[in-house]
N, C-alpha and C positions, 0 to 999 in steps of 0.2 A: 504494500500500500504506500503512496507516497503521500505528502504530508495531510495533502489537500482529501485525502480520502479517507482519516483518521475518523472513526466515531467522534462524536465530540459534543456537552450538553453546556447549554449557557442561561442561567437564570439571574432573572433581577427581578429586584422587590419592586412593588410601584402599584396603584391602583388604575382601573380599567374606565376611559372617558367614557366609552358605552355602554358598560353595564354597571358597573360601581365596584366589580371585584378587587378587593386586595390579594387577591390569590399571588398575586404576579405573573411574569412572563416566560415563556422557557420556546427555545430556539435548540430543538436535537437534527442535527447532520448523520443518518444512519445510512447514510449511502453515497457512494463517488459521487459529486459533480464536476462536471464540464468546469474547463477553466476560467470561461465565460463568465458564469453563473455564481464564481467561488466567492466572489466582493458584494454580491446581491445574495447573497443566500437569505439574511434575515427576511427580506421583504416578505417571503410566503412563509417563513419560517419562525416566528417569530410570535407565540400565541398567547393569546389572554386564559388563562388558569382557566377561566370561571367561562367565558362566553366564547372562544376559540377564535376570536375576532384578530386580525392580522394591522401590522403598522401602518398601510394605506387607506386602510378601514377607518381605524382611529384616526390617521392624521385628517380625514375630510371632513369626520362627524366634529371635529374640534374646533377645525375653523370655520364650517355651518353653526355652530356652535355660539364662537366668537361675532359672526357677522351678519348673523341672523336669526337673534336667541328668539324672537317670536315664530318660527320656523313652521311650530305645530300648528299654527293657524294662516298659514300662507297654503298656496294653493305649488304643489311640487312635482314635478314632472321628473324620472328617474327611469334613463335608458338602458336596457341591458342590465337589470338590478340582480345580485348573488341573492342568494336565499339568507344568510346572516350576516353578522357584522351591521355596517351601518344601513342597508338598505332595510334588516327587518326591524331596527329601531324606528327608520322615517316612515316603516310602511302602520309599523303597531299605534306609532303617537300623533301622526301628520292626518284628520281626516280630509284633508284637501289632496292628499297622496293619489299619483298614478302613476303604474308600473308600465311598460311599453316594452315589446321585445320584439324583434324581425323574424315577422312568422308569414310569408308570401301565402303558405297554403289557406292560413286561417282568414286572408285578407284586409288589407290596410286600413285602419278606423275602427276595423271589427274586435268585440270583445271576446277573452275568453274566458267567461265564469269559473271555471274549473283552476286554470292555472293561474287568476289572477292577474292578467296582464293584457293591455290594449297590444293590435297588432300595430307596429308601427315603422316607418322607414324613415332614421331619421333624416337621409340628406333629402324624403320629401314628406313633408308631415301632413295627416292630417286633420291639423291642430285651428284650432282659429287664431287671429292675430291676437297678441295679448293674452294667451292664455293664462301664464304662468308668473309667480314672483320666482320661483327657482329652477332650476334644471340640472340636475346631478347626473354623473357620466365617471364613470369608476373605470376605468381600461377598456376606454370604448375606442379611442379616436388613432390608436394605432390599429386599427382595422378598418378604418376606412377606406373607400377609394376616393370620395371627393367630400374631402374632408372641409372644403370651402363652403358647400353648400351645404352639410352638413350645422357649422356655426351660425353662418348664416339664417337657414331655419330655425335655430336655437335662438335667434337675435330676435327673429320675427314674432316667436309665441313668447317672449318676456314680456312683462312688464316692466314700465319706466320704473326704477329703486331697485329692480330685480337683478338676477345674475345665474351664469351658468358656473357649475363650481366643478370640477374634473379632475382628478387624479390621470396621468399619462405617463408610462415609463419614457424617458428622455433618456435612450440607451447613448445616443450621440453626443449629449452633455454639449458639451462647448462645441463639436461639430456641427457643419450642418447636417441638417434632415437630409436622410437618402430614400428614395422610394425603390420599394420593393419587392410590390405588381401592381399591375392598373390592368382596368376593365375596358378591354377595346369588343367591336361589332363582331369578333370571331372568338371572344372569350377571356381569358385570365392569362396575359402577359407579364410569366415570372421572370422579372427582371435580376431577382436575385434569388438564389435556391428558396424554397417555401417553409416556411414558421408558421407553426400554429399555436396558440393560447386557447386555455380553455374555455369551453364555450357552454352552459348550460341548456344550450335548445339545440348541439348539434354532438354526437361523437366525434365527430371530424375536426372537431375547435372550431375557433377564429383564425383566420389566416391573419399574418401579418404583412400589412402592405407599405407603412412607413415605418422605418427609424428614425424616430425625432429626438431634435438638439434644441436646446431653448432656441434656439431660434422658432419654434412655434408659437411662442407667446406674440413676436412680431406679425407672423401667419396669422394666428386669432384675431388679430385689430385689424390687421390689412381688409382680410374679408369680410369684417361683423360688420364694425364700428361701435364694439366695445372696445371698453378701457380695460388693460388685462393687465394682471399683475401673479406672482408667482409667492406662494407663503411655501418658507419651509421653516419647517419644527423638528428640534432633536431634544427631545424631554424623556430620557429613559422612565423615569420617575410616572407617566403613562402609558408606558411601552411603543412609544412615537421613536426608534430608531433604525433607520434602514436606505440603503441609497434609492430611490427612483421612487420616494413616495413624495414630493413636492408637490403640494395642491394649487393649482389656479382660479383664477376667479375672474371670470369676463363679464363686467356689469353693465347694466345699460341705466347710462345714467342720467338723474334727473337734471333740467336745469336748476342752475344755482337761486334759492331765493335773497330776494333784495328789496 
């Protein structure tokens, strides 16, 4: 085994933003990774004692948290939402909550009682204008293909004071974004061999079509005309530590009064 492939258990004391556990956090490595993946490990790794909630979890619910502690009574639009962590906090306490997931079979706008979730597309929603005071997007927009029109539509169903809040692995950091497949008239052009992330509505995953570098925060304003800004938190003391969990927040905002 070489070094990187060693068992290895990491616990820290701290309490849970999402559920209130003191249990604290524990991060175990019981298996080779990629060397890729050796400096990201915590991010899926990395679990709340009490609720199994992960650091990109808590870092989004924190700063929805921070920025918009009246939350549960805003009306919240939440793309692609996991079963726990912070989607089934905003689903159990938000009654203005709606869960949205890309299900072509079930049909776009249509509901699905069962599962809980509108059918929804999001680079074409639809949504009415103004729908929404939020818009939550957890490891959505590295699988877009046109991820322009995607914010975009996100820009359209906000409301003015409102804001989309998104967690996005920024694998390229200080690089730029590289795309790596786009959707042409004969199919899925993999520009760069194919990655997929887990996908709750597919065994197949998520394909991954960009590697974004903060340079998407420039991308976001370019296309919306929100104002975007990037919060990053490292507070072991919540269990908020891990690389590629950085939360943005694209707001649409009001004019200033005077």
């Amino acid at each position: 085994m070489s070094q990187n492939d060693t068992p290895f258990e990491f616990h820290a004391a701290g309490s849970c933003p999402l559920c209130g556990s003191d249990k604290g956090f524990v991060a175990r490595r019981d298996r080779p990774l990629p060397k890729e993946y050796y400096l990201n490990w915590f991010r899926d790794e990395l679990k709340c004692q009490g609720c199994g909630s992960v650091p990109r979890q808590r870092a989004i619910y924190s700063v929805v948290e921070q920025l918009y502690p009246d939350w549960r009574t805003l009306d919240l639009h939440e793309s692609s939402p996991s079963g726990g962590g912070a989607s089934a906090r905003f689903r159990a306490e938000c009654p203005g909550y709606v869960a949205t997931q890309y299900d072509p079979k079930l049909g776009f706008g249509n509901t699905n009682p069962k599962g809980r979730y509108r059918s929804e597309d999001l680079e074409r929603q639809t949504f009415a204008d103004a729908s929404f005071d939020l818009v939550i997007t957890q490891d959505v927009f590295e699988h877009m293909f046109a991820p322009d029109r995607a914010i975009r539509e996100i820009a359209r169903t906000l409301r003015l004071g409102g804001a989309a809040i998104m967690t996005v692995p920024m694998t390229n950091r200080a690089r730029p974004s590289v795309r790596r497949a786009r959707l042409t008239a004969s199919g899925i052009d993999h520009i760069l061999p194919p990655q997929f992330h887990g996908n709750p509505m597919s065994e197949q995953g998520s394909l991954v079509t960009v590697d974004w570098g903060y340079d998407l925060l420039d991308y976001l304003a370019w296309h919306s005309g929100l104002s975007v800004a990037m919060h990053t938190i490292d507070d072991l003391t919540r269990g908020i530590r891990a690389s590629l969990i950085e939360v943005i927040v694209c707001r649409k905002s009001r004019p200033p009064a005077l």
